[in-house]
Every structure is written in structure tokens, then in C-alpha cells.
N, C-alpha and C positions, 0 to 999 in steps of 0.2 A: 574447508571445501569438501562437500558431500559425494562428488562425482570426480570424475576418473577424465584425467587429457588436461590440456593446456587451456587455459579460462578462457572465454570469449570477452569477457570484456577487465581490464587490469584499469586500476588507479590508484597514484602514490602521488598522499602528498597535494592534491589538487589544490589549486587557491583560483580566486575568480572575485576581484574588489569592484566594485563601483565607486570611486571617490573613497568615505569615508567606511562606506557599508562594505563589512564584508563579508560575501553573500557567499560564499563558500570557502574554508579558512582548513586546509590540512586535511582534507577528506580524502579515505585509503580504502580500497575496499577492489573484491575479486570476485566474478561472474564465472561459475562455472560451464561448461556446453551440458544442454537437457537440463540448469537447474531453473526453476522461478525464483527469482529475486525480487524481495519488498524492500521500500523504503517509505518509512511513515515517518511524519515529521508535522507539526503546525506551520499554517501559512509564512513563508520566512523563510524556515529551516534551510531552503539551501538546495534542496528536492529537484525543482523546475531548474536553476541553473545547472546541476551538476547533470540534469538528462539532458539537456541543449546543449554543451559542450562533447560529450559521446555522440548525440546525433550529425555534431559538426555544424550547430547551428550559433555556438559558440566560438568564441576561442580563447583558453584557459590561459590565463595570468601567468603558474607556473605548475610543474608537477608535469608524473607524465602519466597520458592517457590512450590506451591503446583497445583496441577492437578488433579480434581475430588476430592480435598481434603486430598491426599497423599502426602508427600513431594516426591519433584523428585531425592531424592539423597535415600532416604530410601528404594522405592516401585518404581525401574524404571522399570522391569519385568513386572510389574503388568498394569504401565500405557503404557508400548508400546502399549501390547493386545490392548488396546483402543483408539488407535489416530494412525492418516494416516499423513504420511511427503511426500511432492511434494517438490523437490527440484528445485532451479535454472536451476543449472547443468545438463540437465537429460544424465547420464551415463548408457549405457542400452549392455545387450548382442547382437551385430548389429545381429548372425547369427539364434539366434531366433526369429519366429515370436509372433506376438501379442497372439492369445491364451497361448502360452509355456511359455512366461510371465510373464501372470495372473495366469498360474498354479503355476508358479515358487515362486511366490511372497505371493502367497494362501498359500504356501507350510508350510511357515514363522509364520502362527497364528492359535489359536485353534479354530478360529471362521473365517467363510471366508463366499463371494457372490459367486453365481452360477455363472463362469467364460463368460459364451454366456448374462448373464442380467447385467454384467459389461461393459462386451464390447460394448453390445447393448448401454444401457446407453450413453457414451463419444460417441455415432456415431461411433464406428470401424469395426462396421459388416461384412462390403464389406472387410477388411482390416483385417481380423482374423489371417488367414494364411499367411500372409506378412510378410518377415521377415523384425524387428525393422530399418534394416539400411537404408530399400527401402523405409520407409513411409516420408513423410512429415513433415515441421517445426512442425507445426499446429495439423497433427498427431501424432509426438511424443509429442507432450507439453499436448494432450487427454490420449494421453496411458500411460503420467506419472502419470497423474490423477487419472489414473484410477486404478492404481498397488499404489497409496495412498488411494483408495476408498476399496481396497481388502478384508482388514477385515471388511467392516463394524464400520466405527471409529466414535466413538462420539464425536471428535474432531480434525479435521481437519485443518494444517497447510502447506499455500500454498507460496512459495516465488517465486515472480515475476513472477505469471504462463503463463505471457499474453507477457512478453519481446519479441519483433522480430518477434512477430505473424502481419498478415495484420487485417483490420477491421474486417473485415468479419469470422474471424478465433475469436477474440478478442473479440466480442460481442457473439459468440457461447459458449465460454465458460462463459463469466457471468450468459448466461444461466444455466449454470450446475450447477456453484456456491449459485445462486438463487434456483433450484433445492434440493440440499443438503441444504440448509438454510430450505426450507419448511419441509425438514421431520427432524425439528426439533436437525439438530445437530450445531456444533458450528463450526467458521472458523476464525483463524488468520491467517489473508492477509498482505502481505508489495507486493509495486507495486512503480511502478516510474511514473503510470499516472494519474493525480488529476480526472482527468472526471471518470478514476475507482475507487477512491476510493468513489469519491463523487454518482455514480452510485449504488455500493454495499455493503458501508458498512453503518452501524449503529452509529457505531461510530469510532473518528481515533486518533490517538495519534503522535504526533508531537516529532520526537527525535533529538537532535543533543548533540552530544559532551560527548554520553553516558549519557544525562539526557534529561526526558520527558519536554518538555518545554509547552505542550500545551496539553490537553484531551478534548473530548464532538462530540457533533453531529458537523457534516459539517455545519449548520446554525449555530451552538451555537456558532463554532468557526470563522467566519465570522461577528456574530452580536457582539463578545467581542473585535476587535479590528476592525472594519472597519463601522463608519455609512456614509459612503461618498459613491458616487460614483467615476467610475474610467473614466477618460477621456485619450484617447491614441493618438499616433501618431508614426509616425518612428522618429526616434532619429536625431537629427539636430545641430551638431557644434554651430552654432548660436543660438541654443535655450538650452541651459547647465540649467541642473535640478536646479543647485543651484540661478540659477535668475525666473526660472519660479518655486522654490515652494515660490515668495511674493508675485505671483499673487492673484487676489479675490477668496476669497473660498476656498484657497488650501488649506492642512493639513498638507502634504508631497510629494514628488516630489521623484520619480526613475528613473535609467534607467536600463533597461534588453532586451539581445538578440535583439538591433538595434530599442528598442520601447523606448518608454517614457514614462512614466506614471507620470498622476496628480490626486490626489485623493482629492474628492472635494467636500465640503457642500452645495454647491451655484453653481452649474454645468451653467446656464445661462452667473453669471457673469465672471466665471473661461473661459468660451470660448471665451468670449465678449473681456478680457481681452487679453488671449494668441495671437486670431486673432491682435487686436490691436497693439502689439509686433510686430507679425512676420510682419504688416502692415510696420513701423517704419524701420524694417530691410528688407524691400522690397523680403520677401521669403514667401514660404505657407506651414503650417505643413500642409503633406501628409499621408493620410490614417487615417484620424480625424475619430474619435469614441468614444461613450458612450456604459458605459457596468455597470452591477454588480459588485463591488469586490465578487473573489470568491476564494477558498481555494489554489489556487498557489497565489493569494495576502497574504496569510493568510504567509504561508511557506515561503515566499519571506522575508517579513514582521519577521519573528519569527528567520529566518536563516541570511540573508542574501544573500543569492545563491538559484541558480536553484534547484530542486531534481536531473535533471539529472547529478549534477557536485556532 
């Protein structure tokens, strides 16, 4: 825990079965107040049930789960008033506009924001009176935001809020994100892009198969299984991971998405080598490169697979 006070949101232990699936299996994990929390996981992992049982849209198997220090099956009433859900999906009334809304959705808590310093907020000013169906990806994925910012939540749950947006839409709301971080409330984030979570969160938690496999900061989880660097290229028939991970220096040897990757203590001799090889085999790895490992090594590493599969 990076921050200071009693966590806003606590889990020990979670389970949550469907029949035979079990869709979330011992998951433990603590939400500090002002921290951002990730959770990244491939489709499966356990992600969507374990936020639907916190938002009380579940009810968990066993374990216990608490929010402000309430349990969420005891005192869900109590904790909606205080937390704002931003959905994937945003499903909205197309024929009203933006203000009608935030009125709409103000309607819903006994504490709400002055509906024109919300909208201001997300940037929808020009877009007040627009109605929902006529705005933009980018605009609706702000206005969802913004109708979870409603009441005023001291904890804030956002899923994927940045999917199918462009750059520039995508870095405007980390903005926001950053923003609500500063006045001090909290955010559980799941996202499918490592540069976001490694951008804004505090710390991330690694899920798959309905259990946390991995928790801590971006570096913490980078410096616990990778001291190598990663040297890359595109993927080569004649250069198969399994004869270049004896090269010098190697550790480990992958391939993902048409690249290759060689992870390596001794980067000089690991390239001296590889060239050597492809000398022998009269070819040239193309698009040769040194990098960091960085938290899709970490995921790659910890799953097996992409995030986005």
C-alpha cells in the first residue's frame, strides 16, 4: 500500500463459481483512498466478475468484501451513494441530450455536482444540448464519465474507458483520470493498454484464470522477473526461439505477433552471437532492436498470451 488511511476497498479470499467455472477463485487484494488501481487480465481472467461483486452487482460465493469498510452484500445502498461506475458498454438514451443526462443520472443520488461544472469538466460544453446519439466515440466515452462522476464518488470504477478511442481522445482522458486522482479520490481501472496502465496507475494486479498472479508497482513488477534486457527482431522460420534461446546471454527466448524476442544478460554477446547464426544461414534478422523489458513482458511472461486475446 502506497498511501496512507484505511483502504477503500478490501478483498480476502474472493471466490465467485458458475457451475463448474470458476470465474474467480482466492482473489485478495487492497485499494488504497487517492490510489489508481489496475487490473489486467485476458478475457476470462476474473476482471468483470470480481468488479461486479464491489459494485454489488454481484454476490460473492465466499470471502470477504468490503468498500469504505462495509461489506458489499450488507450495506449496498449505502455504498452505491458513494462510488461512480463507467461502464464498457456505454448504453445511453440516444434521444437525449447531454445536460438531460446528467440531470437524469443526478436524479439517482442524494448528493450530486452542479450538472454545467460536470459537463465543463469531461470538455462537453459546446456539446450540452446535443443529443447522446449525435456525439462522438470520444464524446460519449467523456459523457460516460461524466454521468459516473455525478454524485461525486469517492470511488471511482472505470472499465476499459479508453477502448476504440484515437490518441488524442485517449491521452485527454488520462487527463481526467489524473485529475480525479488529485482531489484525492480513488480509481479501479482495467484497460487492455500497458502504456495505460504503466502511465496511470500506482499499482496493477495481474489476473488470469480467476486468480491474481502478480501485484505491485510497474517497476516492482518488471524488476521481480526480468533483469535482462530484451533484444527483438521479426520472427524468422530459420531463426525458431528454440535454437536461439542457447545463444550467449540468453534467459529465455519468445515469439509474439511476428516478433521474436530474446531476453538477455549480456546484450553485446547475445547479438554477436545471433548475427553469427543468421551469418551461417546467409539471412539478416530485420528490425533488430534493444529495449527495456516492460510490463507486456511482464504479462506475456506471467500469461502466456497477449492482453488483447
Amino acid at each position: 500500500m502506497t498511501h496512507s488511511g484505511e483502504p477503500v476497498i478490501r478483498v480476502a479470499d474472493l471466490k465467485k463459481h458458475y457451475g463448474d467455472i470458476k470465474a474467480v477463485d482466492g482473489v485478495s487484494f487492497e485499494v488504497a483512498r487517492g490510489e489508481v488501481f489496475g487490473m489486467l487480465g485476458p478475457n476470462g481472467a476474473g476482471k468483470t466478475t470480481t468488479i461486479e461483486v464491489l459494485e454489488g452487482l454481484r454476490e460473492p460465493d465466499s470471502g470477504v468484501v468490503e468498500v469504505f469498510g462495509l461489506d458489499v452484500c450488507k450495506h449496498p445502498d449505502s455504498i452505491k451513494q458513494r462510488i461512480g461506475v463507467q461502464l464498457q458498454s456505454v448504453a445511453l438514451y440516444p434521444r437525449l441530450t447531454v445536460a438531460e443526462l446528467v440531470d437524469l443520472f443526478g436524479s439517482f443520488f442524494d448528493h450530486r455536482v452542479p450538472a454545467k461544472q460536470l459537463i465543463d469538466a469531461v470538455d462537453l460544453g459546446e456539446r450540452a444540448n446535443v443529443r447522446s446519439m449525435n456525439l462522438s466515440g470520444g464524446q460519449q466515452q467523456r459523457l460516460s464519465i461524466a454521468l459516473a462522476l455525478v454524485n461525486d464518488p469517492d470511488l471511482i470504477f472505470l472499465d476499459e474507458p479508453t477502448t476504440g478511442l484515437d490518441p488524442q481522445a485517449r491521452r485527454s482522458l488520462w487527463d481526467l483520470v489524473k485529475g480525479i486522482q488529485a482531489k484525492g479520490k480513488s480509481v479501479l481501472l482495467t484497460t487492455h493498454y500497458m502504456e495505460e496502465a504503466a502511465e496511470l496507475c500506482d499499482r496493477v494486479a495481474i489476473m488470469d484464470h480467476g486468480h491474481v498472479l502478480e501485484m505491485g508497482t510497474v517497476q516492482e513488477l518488471i524488476g521481480r522477473r526480468f533483469k535482462e534486457r530484451a533484444v527483438f527482431f521479426d520472427t524468422s522460420a530459420q531463426l525458431p526461439s528454440q535454437k536461439l534461446a542457447g545463444l550467449a546471454g540468453v534467459t529465455r527466448a519468445s515469439q509474439e505477433d511476428g516478433q521474436t524476442l530474446l531476453y538477455s544478460k549480456d546484450v553485446p554477446s547475445t547479438i554477436g552471437a545471433l548475427l553469427a547464426m543468421a551469418d551461417d544461414l546467409s539471412i539478416e534478422p530485420k528490425n533488430l532492436g534493444i529495449r527495456q523489458a516492460t510490463l507486456e513482458d511482464v504479462f506475456l511472461d506471467l500469461t502466456g498470451r497477449a492482453l488483447r486475446d
